[in-house]
N, C-alpha and C positions, 0 to 999 in steps of 0.2 A: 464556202463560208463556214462548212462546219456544224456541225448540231450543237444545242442548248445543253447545259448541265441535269444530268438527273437528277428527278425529282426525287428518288427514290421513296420509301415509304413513310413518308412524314404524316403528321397526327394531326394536322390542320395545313387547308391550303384556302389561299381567297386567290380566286379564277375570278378574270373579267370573258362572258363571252357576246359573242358577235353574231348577227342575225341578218343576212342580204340577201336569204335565199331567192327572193320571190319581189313583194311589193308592200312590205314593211321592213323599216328598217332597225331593232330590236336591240336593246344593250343591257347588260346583268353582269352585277358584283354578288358573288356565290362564295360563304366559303362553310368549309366543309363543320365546321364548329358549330358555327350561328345560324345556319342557312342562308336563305334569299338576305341580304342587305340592303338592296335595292335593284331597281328593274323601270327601263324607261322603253316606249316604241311609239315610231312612227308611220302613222299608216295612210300610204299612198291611196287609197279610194277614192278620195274628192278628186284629184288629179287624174285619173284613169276610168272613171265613172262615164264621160263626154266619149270615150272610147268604145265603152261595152266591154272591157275588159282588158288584160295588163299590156300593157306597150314595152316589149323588153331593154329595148334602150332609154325611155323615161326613166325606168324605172332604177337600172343603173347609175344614170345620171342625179337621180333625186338619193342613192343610198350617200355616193360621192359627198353632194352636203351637208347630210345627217350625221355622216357616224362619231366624226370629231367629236363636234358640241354634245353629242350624246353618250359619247364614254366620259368627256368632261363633267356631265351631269351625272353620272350613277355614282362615278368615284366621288364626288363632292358629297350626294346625299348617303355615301355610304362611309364616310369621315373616312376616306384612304383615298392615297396617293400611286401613282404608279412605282416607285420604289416599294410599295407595300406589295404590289401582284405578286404568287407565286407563279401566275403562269396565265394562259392566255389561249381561250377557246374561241374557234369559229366554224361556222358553217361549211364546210367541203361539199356539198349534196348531200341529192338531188337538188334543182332549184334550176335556174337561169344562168347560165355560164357567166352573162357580163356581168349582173347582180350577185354571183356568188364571187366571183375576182377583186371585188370592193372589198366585200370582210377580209377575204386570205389574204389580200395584199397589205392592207391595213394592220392583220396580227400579226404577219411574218414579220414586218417593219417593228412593229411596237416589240415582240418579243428579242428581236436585231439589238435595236437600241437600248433597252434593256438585260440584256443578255440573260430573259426568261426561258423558258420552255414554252412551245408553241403547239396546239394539236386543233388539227382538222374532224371537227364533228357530222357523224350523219344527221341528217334534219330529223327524219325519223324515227332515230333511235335518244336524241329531243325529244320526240314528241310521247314515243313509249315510257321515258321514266320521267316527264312530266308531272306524273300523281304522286310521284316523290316528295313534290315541292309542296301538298296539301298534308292536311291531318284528317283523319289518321291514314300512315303510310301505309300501304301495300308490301307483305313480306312475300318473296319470292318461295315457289314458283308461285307465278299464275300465267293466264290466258288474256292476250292485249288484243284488241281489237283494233284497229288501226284506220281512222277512219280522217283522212286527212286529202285532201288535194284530187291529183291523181292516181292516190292510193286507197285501196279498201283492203288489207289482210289481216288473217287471225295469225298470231305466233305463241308458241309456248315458250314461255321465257323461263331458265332456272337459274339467272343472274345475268350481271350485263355482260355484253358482248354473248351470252347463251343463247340465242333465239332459233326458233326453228318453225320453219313456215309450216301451219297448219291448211291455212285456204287463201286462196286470190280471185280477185276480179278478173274474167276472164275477157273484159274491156271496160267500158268506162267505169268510171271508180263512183262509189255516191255520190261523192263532192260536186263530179262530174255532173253526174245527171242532174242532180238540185239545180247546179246554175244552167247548164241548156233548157230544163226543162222551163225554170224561172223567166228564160229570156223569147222563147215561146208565147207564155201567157202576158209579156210585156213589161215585166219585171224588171227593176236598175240593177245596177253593179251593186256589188257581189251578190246573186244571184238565189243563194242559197238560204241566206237569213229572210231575206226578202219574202222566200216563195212559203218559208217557214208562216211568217204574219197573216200570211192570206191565207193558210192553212186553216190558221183560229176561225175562222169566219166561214169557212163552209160546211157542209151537211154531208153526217156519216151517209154513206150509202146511197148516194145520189147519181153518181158513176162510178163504172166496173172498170180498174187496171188490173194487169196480169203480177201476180208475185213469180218473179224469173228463177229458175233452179230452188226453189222453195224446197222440192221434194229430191232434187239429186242425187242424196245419197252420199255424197260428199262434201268440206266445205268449202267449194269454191261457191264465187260469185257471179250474177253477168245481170247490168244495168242497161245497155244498152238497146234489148230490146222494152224495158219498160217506157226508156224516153221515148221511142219510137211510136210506141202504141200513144202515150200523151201526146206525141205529136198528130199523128192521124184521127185522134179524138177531138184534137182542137181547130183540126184545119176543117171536119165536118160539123162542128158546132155553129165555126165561122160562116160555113157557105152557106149554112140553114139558117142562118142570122139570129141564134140562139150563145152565142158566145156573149153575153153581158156579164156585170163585176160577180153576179153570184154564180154564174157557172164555173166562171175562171176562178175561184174561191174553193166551190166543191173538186175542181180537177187537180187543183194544191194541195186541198185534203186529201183526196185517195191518194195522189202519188205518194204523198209524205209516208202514211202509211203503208202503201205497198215497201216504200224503202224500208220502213222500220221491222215491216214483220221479216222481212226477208235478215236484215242485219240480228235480227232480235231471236229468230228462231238458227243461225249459223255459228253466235256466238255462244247460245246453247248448248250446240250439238259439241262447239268444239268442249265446252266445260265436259261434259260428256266422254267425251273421247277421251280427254288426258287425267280424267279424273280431279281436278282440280277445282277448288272452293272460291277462289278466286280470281275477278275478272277487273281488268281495267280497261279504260276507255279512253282513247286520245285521239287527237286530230279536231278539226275546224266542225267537224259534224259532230260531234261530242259533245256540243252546245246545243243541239238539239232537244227542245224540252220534251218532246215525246217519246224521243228517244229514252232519254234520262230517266225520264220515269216508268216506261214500259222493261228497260232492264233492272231498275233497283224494287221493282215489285219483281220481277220473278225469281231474282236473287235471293232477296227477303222469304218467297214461298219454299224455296230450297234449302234455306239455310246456309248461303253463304254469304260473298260481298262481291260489292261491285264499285270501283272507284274512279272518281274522275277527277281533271285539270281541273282547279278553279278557273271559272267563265273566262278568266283575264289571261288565264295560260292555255287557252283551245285553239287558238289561232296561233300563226307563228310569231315567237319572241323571243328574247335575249336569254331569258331565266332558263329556260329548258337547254340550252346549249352552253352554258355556262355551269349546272348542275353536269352534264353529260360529261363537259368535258372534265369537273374537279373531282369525277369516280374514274373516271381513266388516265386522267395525270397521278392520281393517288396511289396509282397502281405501276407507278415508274412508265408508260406509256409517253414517250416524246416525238416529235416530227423535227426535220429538218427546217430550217430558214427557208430554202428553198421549198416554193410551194406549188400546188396544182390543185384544181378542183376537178368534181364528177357530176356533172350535171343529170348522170341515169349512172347509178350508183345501188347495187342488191346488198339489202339489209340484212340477209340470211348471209355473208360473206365476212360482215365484222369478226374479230376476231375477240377472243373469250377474252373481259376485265380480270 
């Protein structure tokens, strides 16, 4: 079929992008002039709640519905027309193979018919220039924290496509632990905001969890044995018939904070390391108020910043892959019609914007 005409280095583009990685389905008109124009998502949780968590062909099946009427909707609210696109981003990975096949298939098409330029975005690297899309923007370099799904790493960023892994989770990712540990104490879907609420309501210091790799000496991660030890605290609370709302209240609190001092004191060490003033924060746990506030106070006591998504851009959605993709179409970057996604997909592999 051929590749899309370049974009070359034009001085405004308006990018529609695409969002089916997972179990929202997310759509954004972005152009590089005016910003965000508009931004719609639809989020599967009521549908997959009955489940305990995401069903990957639901969830395919339900993007299948959504994404028409909801590119139909942003272009509307954003007074453009597909004639108007310069081009046309979507999700490639990570995410769900069949859920990511919806968006690719759907921009390949739309850019086909249009005879746009088409580019496959990482979810990820979404979510890192997320804080983009807030005021006041983050000037690069900084230090991203990346706290999304089943991802926890720090990267040093010194522009897009620059990134370089500073630490990882050496298994389960936060997100991870939040919702296992959420579904433990009884908790619905999605798991993590959940185990957040009950957090409010318990008492400092009431039980002892382990902060994992606290002192390592390096920044990696490892969540998994915290969830472990909350699990072996709850199954002996249970047997001693001491598990009532407020224990399961204080076991939300300490975990919460064991996640945060461990996120709070790695994201630290990396400012630390690279020398750098500034930190940004993205992904679905970035919404965490404790978090939030435990890093922009120690920011603030250093003298530097710390930036984050608005609430509405922490979770996955259309804006951040739509911005992603109108800095790397800007930069003459195009894909072929013919498409593929990466369901495991390394961010440290992007190539430089």
């Amino acid at each position: 079929m051929g590749c899309p005409p370049s974009t070359g280095h034009r001085a405004t583009m308006l990018v529609i992008g695409i969002e089916t990685s997972c179990d929202e389905t997310g759509l954004a008109v972005y152009d590089t002039a005016r910003g965000l124009l508009a931004h719609a998502l639809h989020s599967q949780v009521a549908m997959h709640t009955i489940y305990g968590g995401v069903v990957p062909e639901l969830a395919s099946r339900d993007h299948v519905r959504r994404v028409v009427p909801l590119a139909q909707r942003v272009l509307a609210d954003a007074g453009a027309t597909l004639a108007d696109l310069d081009g046309i981003a979507y999700t490639r990975g990570p995410g769900l193979a069949g859920a990511l096949l919806v968006g690719a298939s759907v921009a390949s098409a739309l850019g086909f018919a249009l005879g746009k330029p088409v580019i496959g975005v990482h979810h990820m690297e979404g979510h890192l220039l997320s804080p983009l899309l807030a005021e006041p923007k983050p000037a690069f370099p900084f230090v991203a924290l990346l706290v999304s799904g089943g991802h926890t790493q720090l990267f040093a960023v010194e522009g897009v496509g620059r990134y370089r892994l500073l630490g990882d989770t050496k298994d389960d990712a936060a997100g991870e632990a939040f919702d296992k540990t959420a579904k433990l104490l009884g908790l619905g879907y999605p798991g993590g905001p959940a185990l957040a609420r009950l957090a409010e309501e318990g008492r400092d210091g009431a039980v002892a969890l382990p902060r994992p790799m606290l002192a390592s000496g390096d920044l990696d991660m490892s969540f998994s044995g915290l969830k472990t030890a909350a699990l072996l605290l709850v199954r002996r609370e249970a047997a001693e018939g001491s598990l009532d709302d407020d224990h399961r209240a204080d076991i939300a609190r300490e975990f919460q904070h064991a996640v945060v001092d461990v996120l709070v004191a790695k994201a630290l060490a990396a400012l630390d390391a690279t020398g750098s003033p500034r930190l940004v924060v993205a992904g679905g746990v970035g919404a965490n108020r404790e978090l939030r506030a435990r890093l922009t106070a120690a920011l603030a006591r250093r003298g530097g910043q710390v930036y984050f998504p608005d609430l509405e851009f922490c979770t996955d959605n259309g804006a951040m892959i739509a911005l992603a993709g109108a800095l790397r179409l800007a930069h003459a970057e195009q894909a072929d019609y013919a498409f593929s996604v990466l369901p495991r997909w390394d961010l440290a592999t992007l190539p430089a914007g």
